[in-house]
N, C-alpha and C positions, 0 to 999 in steps of 0.2 A: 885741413890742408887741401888745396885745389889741388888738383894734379893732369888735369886736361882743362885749357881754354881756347876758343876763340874770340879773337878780336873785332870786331869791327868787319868783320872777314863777308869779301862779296865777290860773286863770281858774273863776269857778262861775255856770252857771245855774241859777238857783233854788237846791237843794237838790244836783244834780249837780256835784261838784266835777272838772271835766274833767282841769287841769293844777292839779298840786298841788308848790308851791314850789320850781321848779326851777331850777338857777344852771347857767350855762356861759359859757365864755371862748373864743371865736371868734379867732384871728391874724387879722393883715392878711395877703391872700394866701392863706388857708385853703380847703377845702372841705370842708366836714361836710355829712354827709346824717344825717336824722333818720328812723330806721327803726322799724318796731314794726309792728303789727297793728292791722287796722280800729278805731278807737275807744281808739287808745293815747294820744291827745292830740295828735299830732303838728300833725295839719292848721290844729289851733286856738290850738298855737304860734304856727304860722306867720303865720297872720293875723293876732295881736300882734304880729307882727314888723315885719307889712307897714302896722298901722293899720285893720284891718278890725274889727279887735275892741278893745274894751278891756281894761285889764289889771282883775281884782277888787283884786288887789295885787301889790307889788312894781317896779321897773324895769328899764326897757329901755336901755341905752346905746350910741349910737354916734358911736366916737371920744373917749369921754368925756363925752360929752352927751345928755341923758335925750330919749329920743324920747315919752315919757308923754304929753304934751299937742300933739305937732305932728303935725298932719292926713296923712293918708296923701301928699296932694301934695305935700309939703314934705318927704319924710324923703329925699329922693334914692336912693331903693331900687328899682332894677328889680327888673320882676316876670314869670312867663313862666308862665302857667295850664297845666293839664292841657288844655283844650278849644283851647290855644292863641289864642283870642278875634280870631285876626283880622276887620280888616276885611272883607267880603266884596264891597261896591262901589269898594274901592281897589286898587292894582297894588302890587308888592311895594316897588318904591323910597316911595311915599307912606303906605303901614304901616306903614315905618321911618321915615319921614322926620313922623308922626304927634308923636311926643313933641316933637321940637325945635321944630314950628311955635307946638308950647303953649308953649313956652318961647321965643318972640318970636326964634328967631334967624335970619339975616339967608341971602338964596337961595342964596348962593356959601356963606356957612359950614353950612348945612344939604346942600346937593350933595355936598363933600369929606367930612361924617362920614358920610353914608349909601355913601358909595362907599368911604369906608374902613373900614365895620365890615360891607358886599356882601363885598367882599375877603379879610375873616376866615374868613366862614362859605362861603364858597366859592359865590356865589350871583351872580357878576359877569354873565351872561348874562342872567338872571330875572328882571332889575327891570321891564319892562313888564307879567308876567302878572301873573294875578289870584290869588287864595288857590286858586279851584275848578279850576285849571290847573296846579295843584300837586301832585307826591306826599306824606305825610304827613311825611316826613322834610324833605323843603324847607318844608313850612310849620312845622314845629316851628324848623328856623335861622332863617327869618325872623319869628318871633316871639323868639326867643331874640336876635336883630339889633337889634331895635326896643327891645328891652330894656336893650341894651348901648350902643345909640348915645349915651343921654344921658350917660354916662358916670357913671352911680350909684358909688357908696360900696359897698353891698351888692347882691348879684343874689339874688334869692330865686324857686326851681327846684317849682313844686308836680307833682308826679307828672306830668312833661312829657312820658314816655315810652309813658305808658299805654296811649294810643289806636293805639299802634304794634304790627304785627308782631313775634315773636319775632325774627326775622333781622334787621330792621331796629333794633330795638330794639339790638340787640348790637352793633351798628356806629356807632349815635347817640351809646350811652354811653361808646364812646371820643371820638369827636367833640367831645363835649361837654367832657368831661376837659382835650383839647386845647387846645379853644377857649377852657376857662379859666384853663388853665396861661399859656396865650402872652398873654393880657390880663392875670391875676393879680388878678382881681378875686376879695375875698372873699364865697364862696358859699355856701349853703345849700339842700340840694339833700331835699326830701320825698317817702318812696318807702316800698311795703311790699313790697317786692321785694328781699331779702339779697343778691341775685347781684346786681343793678346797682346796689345800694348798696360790696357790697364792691370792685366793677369803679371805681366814679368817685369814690369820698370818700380826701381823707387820715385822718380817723377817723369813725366811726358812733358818735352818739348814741343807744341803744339803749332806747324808749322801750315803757312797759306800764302800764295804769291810770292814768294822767296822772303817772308818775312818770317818771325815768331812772334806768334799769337799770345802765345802764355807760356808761361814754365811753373809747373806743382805737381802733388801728390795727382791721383786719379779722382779722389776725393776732392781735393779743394778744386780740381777743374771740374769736375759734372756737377759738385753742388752752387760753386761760384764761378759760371763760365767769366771771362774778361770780355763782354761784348758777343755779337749775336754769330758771328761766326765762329765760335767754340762752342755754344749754347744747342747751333743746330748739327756740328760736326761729330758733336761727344754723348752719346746716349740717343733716344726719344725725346722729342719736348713738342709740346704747343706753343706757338710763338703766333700771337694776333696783336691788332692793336690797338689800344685804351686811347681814352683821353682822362688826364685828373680833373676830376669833379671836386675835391674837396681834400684836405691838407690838416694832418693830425702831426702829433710829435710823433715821429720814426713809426708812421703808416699815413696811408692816404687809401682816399673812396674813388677806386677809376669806374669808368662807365665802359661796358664790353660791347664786343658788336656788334651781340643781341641785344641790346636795349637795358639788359641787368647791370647792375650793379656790386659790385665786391671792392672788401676791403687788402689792402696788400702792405707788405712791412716793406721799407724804403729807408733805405742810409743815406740816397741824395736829395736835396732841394729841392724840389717839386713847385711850379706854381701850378695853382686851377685855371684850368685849360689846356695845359700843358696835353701836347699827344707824342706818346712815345710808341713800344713796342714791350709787351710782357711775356715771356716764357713760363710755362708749367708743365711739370716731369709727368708723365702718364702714371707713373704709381705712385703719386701723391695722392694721387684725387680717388674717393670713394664712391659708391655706389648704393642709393637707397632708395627702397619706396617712400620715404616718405621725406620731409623737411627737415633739417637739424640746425636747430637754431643758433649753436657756437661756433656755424662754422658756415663760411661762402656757400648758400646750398640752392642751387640752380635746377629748373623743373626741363628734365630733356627725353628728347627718344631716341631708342636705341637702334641704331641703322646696320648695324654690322658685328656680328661675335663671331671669333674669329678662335679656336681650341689650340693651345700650342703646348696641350701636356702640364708641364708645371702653371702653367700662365695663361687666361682668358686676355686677347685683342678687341677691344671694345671702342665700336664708332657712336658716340651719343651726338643728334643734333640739338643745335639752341638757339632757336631761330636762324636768324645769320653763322652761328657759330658751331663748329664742330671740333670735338674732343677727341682726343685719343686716350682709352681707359686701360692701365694695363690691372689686373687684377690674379691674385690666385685662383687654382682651378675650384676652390670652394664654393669660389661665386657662380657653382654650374646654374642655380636657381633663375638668375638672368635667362629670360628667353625671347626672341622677338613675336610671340604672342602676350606678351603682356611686358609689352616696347615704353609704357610711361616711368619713368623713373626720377630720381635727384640724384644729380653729380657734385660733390661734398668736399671742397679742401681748407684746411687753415688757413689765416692769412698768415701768416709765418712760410707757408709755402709760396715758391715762385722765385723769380728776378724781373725787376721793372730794370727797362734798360735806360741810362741819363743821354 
């Protein structure tokens, strides 16, 4: 059952067309996050979504019912700011217990939701401090609490993580994940951050120039980007460019632009000559002293190792062309005193782009 869509739905100021005609179909129980880069339109979804904007065109539906004309107060959609917006003269039960008072409910049924949505977020001690008595992580739950209490239809997430530590950060976005799985509220989660978009959504709406790029798992977008602007947006990749030399059933021989040659698997129609553009993920590709004959295996030097703890960054050249190798730290044996190596991937690896 859908139970959040937009239509067709496009927003312009003046002459700036922000978000240009985009459709999505939301499940009950979902969480999508809308990812993309400063000024990809995301943010200004959102705010159609919440009411803070108007649509130029198109609709919004939820549950079947056009939210176009009902005032931000009435769509029954929490909402959980990046700045987090607490109160600052309230203690954290009265922050959350904010929405229901607007909404006239009665001292006993306002006491049980705020004590039962303390309980979720794990916050049962904390209800008499104040916001400034807080770490940035408790006041992000108790915003995300206050949010949840009135028991909205949609929870709408604007970059709630931002103001956080990297560490902290990394521990919230499972939390959060949690905390919406076990309520099942459908969510919407706004971020320009790939890694804790791919960490908390069941799919990423992949947004650029007010358009969507793609919509899927994090999986099917970093192994199958849609085109070279997801390909470079979503993970590491080397992206150069071929031309086809020669045309197999579902693989072809491109020429690289060192001069070598590899083979690559291919689902479109290729002719030879054809020049496109190819991506390859940095931890696909191996590293050896020596040649391996089953596999694309290229004679390069190593320009750059780079230690990042679980993970060697490796710059190999080849002739004209330079790699990016990511590798486990096993591969400490790599040294640039003895910089001659083979760079090794399947042809089963990559995307040639049509």
């Amino acid at each position: 059952m859908t139970n959040f869509e937009l239509i067709n739905v496009s927003k312009q100021f003046q002459d700036n067309v922000v978000v240009n005609n985009i459709n999505l179909s939301i499940k009950s129980g979902e969480l999508i996050a809308l990812l993309g880069p400063s000024g990809c339109g995301k943010t200004t979804t959102l705010q159609m979504m919440a009411g803070f904007l108007e649509l130029t065109s198109g609709d919004i539906l939820l549950n079947g019912k056009s939210l176009k004309s009902v005032p931000p107060h009435l769509r029954n959609i929490g909402i959980v700011f990046q700045s987090y917006a607490l109160f600052p003269h309230l203690n954290v039960f009265d922050n959350i217990a904010f929405g229901l008072r607007m909404r006239k409910y009665d001292v006993e049924t306002i006491k049980k939701k705020v004590n039962e949505v303390l309980d979720i977020v794990q916050l049962n001690s904390k209800e008499t401090r104040f916001p400034k008595e807080l770490s940035g992580g408790q006041q992000q739950r108790v915003a995300l609490a206050r949010a949840l209490v009135i028991e909205p239809e949609l929870l709408l997430l604007d970059e709630p993580l931002s103001n956080l530590d990297a560490n902290l950060r990394e521990q919230m976005r499972f939390e959060i994940r949690d905390i919406q799985k076990r309520v099942g509220i459908t969510t919407i989660f706004v971020t320009h951050d790939q890694a804790e978009a791919m960490a908390v959504a069941d799919r990423l709406v992949i947004m650029s120039n007010g358009h969507i790029r793609q919509i899927g798992t994090a999986r099917e977008i970093y192994e199958k980007p849609d085109g070279l602007f997801v390909a470079e947006f979503i993970g590491q990749a080397n992206i150069f460019d071929v031309t086809i030399s020669a045309v197999h059933p579902m693989a072809v021989t491109m020429l690289l632009p060192s001069g070598h040659v590899a083979q690559a698997q291919s689902q479109h129609l290729f002719q030879s000559g054809t020049k496109t553009k190819f991506a390859l993920r940095p931890e696909s590709i191996d590293i050896s002293i020596s040649k391996i004959d089953d596999k694309n295996s290229l004679p390069g030097i190593i320009k750059r190792i780079n230690y990042l703890g679980a993970f060697i960054n490796i710059s190999v050249e080849i002739g004209q062309l330079t790699l990016i190798v990511i590798c486990t730290s096993k591969s400490q044996s790599l040294s640039l005193e003895n910089p001659n190596v083979f760079v090794n991937w399947d042809y089963t690896c990559g995307i040639l782009f049509n």
